[in-house]
C-alpha positions as CSV (number, residue, x, y, z in Angstrom):
1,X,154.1,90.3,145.3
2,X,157.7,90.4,143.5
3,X,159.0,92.4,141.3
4,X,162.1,93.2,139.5
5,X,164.2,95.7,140.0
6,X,165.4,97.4,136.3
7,X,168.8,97.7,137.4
8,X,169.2,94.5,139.5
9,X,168.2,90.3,139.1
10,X,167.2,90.4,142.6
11,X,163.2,90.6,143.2
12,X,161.8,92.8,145.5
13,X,159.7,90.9,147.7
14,X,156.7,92.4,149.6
15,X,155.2,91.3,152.8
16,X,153.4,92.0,156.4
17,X,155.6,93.9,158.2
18,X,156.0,92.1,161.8
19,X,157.5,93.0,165.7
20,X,160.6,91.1,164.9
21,X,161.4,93.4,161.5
22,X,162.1,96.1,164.7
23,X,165.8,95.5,164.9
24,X,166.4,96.3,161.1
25,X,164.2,99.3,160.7
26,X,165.6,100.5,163.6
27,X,169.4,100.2,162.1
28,X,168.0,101.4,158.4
29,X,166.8,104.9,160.3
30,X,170.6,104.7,162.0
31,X,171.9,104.7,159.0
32,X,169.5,107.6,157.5
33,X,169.9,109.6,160.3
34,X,172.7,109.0,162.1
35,X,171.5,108.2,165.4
36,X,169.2,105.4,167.4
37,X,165.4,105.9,167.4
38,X,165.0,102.5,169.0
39,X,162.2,103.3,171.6
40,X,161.0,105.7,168.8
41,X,160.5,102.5,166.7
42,X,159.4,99.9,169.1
43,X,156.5,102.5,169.6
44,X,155.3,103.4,165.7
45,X,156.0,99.2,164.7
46,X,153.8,98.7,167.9
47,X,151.3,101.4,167.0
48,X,151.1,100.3,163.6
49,X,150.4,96.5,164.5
50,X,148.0,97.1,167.1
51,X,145.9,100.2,165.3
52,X,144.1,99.5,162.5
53,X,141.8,96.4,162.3
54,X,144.2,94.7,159.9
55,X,147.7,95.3,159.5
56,X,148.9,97.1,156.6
57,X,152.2,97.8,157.3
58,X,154.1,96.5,154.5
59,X,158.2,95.1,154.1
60,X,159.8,94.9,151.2
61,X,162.8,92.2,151.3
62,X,165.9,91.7,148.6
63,X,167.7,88.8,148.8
64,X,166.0,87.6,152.6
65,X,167.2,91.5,153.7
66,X,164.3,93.9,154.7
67,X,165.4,96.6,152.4
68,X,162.8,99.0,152.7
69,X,159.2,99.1,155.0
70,X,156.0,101.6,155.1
71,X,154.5,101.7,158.7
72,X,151.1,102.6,157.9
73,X,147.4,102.4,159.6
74,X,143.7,102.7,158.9
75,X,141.9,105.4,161.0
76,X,138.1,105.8,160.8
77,X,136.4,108.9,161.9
78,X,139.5,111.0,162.4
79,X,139.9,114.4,161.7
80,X,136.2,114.7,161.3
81,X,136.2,112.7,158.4
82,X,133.7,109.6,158.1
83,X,135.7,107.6,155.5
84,X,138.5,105.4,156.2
85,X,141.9,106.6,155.6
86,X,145.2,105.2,155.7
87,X,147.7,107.4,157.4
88,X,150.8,106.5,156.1
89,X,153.4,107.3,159.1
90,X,157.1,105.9,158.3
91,X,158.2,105.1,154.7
92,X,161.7,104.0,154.9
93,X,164.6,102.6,152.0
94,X,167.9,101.6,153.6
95,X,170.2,104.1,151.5
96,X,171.9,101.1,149.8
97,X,168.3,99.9,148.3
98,X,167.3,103.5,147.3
99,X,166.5,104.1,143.5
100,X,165.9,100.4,142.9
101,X,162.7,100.5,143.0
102,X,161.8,99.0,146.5
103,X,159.8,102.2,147.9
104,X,158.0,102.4,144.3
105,X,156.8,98.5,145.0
106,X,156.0,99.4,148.7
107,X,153.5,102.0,147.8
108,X,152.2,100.2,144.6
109,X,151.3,97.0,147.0
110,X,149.9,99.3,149.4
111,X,147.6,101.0,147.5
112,X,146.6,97.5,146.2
113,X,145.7,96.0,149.8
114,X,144.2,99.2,150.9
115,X,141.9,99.5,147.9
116,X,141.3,95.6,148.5
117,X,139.9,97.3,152.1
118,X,137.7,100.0,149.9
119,X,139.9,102.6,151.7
120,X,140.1,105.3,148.8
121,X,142.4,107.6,150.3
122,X,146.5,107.6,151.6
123,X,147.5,110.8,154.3
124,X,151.2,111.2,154.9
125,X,153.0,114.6,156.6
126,X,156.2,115.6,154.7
127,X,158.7,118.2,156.0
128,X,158.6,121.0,153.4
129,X,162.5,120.7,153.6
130,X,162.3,116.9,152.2
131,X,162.5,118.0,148.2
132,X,163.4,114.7,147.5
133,X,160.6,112.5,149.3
134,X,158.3,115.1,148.0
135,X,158.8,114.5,144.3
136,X,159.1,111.1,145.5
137,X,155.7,110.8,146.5
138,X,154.5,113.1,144.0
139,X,155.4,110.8,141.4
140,X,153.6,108.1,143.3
141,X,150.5,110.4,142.6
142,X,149.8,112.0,145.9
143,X,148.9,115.7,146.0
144,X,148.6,118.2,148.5
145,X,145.2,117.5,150.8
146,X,143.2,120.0,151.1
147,X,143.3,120.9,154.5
148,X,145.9,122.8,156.5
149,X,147.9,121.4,159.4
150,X,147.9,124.0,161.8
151,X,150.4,124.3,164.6
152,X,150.6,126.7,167.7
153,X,154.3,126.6,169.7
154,X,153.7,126.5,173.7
155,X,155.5,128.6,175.5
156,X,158.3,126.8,177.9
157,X,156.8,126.3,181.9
């Protein structure tokens, strides 16, 4: 899938996302966060590949660069629910891609492939601090689900 971005002539071009694509994603999060996830990355990329029963994992490329990837999978039966769903773990824009449109074309050829899979429904955790992500994906059309994610903080041994 390509498709142009409104403020550039470069198209955005969406494919599988692969075990070699770990070295970029690994220095897009450096640059987000300011530190190395490496082992952090090799692990979800791995996850993600090995998972679901097809990968869905997309990138999205500008110019040859990975600008831009969602590491997603397809769970069945999880959570007590019978239906597929995709859990959608890592969406990620390198900070000089974002607002072009590449994490808009990411979702829009996910939800394409998954509903090519008849999965009907995309799960993703937010942090209630990310006000930004949140409208974000908001505007991408999800909602809040309508269960709670509960949480209980273990005492140190």
């Amino acid at each position: 899938m390509d498709s142009e971005r409104p403020d550039s002539d470069s198209p955005i071009r969406i494919r599988i996302l692969t075990a070699a694509d770990e070295r970029r994603l690994v220095q897009i999060d450096q640059r987000l966060t300011g530190r190395s996830r490496a082992e952090w990355y090799r692990r979800r990329l791995a996850r993600a590949l090995r998972e679901s029963d097809v990968n869905v994992s997309l990138g999205a490329e500008v110019d040859g660069c990975l600008a831009g990837a969602v590491l997603c999978t397809v769970q069945y039966g999880e959570f007590g629910v019978a239906d597929p769903v995709a859990v959608l773990d890592t969406l990620i824009v390198d900070p000089g891609f974002q607002k072009q449109g590449v994490g808009a074309a990411l979702l829009e050829q996910l939800q394409k492939n998954l509903a090519g899979l008849r999965v009907e429904r995309v799960r993703t955790e937010v942090d209630w601090t990310e006000r930004e992500l949140m409208g974000f994906l908001a505007q991408a059309g999800f909602t809040p689900a309508p269960r709670l994610v509960l949480e209980h903080r273990l005492a140190p041994a």
